[in-house]
N, C-alpha and C positions, 0 to 999 in steps of 0.2 A: 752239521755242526750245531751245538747246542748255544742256549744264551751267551755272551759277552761275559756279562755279572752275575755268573749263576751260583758263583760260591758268597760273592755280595747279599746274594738276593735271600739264600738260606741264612746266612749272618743275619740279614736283618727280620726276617722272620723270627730266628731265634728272639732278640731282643724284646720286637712286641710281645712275645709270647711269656719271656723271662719277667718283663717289665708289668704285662697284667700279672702273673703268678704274685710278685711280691708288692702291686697293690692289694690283690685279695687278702695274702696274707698280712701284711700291716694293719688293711682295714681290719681285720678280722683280733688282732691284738688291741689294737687300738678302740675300736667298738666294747671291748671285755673291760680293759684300764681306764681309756678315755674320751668318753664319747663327745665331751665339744672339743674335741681335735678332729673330729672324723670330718668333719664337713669339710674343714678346711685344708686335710689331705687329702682328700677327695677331689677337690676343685684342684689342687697342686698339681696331681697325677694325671687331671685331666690335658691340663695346662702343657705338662711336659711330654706325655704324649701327641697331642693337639703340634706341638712347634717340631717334632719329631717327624710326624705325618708328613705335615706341610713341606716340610724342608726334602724330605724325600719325593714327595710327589714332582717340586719344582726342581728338582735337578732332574728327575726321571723327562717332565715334561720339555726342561730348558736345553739338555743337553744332546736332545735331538735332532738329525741336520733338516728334519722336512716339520720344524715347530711354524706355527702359522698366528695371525693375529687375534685367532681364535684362542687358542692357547693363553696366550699374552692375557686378554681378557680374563678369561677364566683362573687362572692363576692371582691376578687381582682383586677377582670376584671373591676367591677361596681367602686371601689374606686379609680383606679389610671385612669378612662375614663372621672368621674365626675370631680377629679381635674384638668384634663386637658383641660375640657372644660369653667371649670372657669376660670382657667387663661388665656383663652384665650376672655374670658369676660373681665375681667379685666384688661385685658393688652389695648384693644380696649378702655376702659373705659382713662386711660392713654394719650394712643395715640390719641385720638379725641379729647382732651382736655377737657371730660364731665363729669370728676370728682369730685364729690363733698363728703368729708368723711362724714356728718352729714348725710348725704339720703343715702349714705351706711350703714353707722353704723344702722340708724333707718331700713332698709330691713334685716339685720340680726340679729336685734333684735324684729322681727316680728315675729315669731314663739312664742319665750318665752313669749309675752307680748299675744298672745293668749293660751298659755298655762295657763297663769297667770287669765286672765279672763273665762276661764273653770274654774278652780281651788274655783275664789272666785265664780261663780255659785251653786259649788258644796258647798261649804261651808256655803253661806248664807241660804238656807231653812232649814238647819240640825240647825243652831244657834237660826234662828227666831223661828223653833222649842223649841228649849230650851227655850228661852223667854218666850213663852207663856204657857209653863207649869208651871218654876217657878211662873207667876203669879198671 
């Protein structure tokens, strides 16, 4: 018998995968129009990737029956190392004067807007399906 979450687990590969594509590509529009936004979608994307990871790791790691203190620790370790490295993102972001909130906001809302386009993937051939039964 294969994985549990194997169809999970392609899902969420898809997503990293969708999710870097349309950092490249933004950065890569955004670099051409406007380059002091790039830093700070850049930290954005990191950002919403980074809380993406983490949150899959800790459920992969939490929802296991034989999870150990080890774990617990490390898990820990991962969440207070992550925020500190963002803030220290962020504070640079500040300090350089390269801030811009819109190319923030849109880097960490790049997860969910590739969530959201898996999502309607998933749902448009099940529906086109139905259309063309009823018929």
């Amino acid at each position: 018998m294969g994985p549990v979450l194997e169809f999970g687990d392609r899902s969420i590969r898809h997503i990293y995968i969708l999710t870097i594509c349309l950092t490249v590509v933004i950065a890569a529009v955004l670099f051409v129009f406007n380059r002091l936004a790039l830093p700070s979608f850049l930290i954005g994307s990191a950002i919403s990737l980074s809380l993406f990871w983490s949150l899959e790791f800790a459920v992969r790691r939490l929802v296991r029956p034989t999870k150990t203190k080890r774990t617990k620790y490390l898990l820990g370790f991962i969440a207070i190392g992550k925020y500190i490295v963002l803030g220290g993102l962020l504070y640079l972001l500040f300090k350089m004067e390269w801030m811009n909130v819109y190319a923030l906001a849109g880097g960490i809302a790049l997860v969910q807007g590739a969530i959201i386009i898996k999502a309607i993937s998933l749902v448009v051939p099940i529906l086109s399906k139905k259309d063309s039964n009823q018929s």
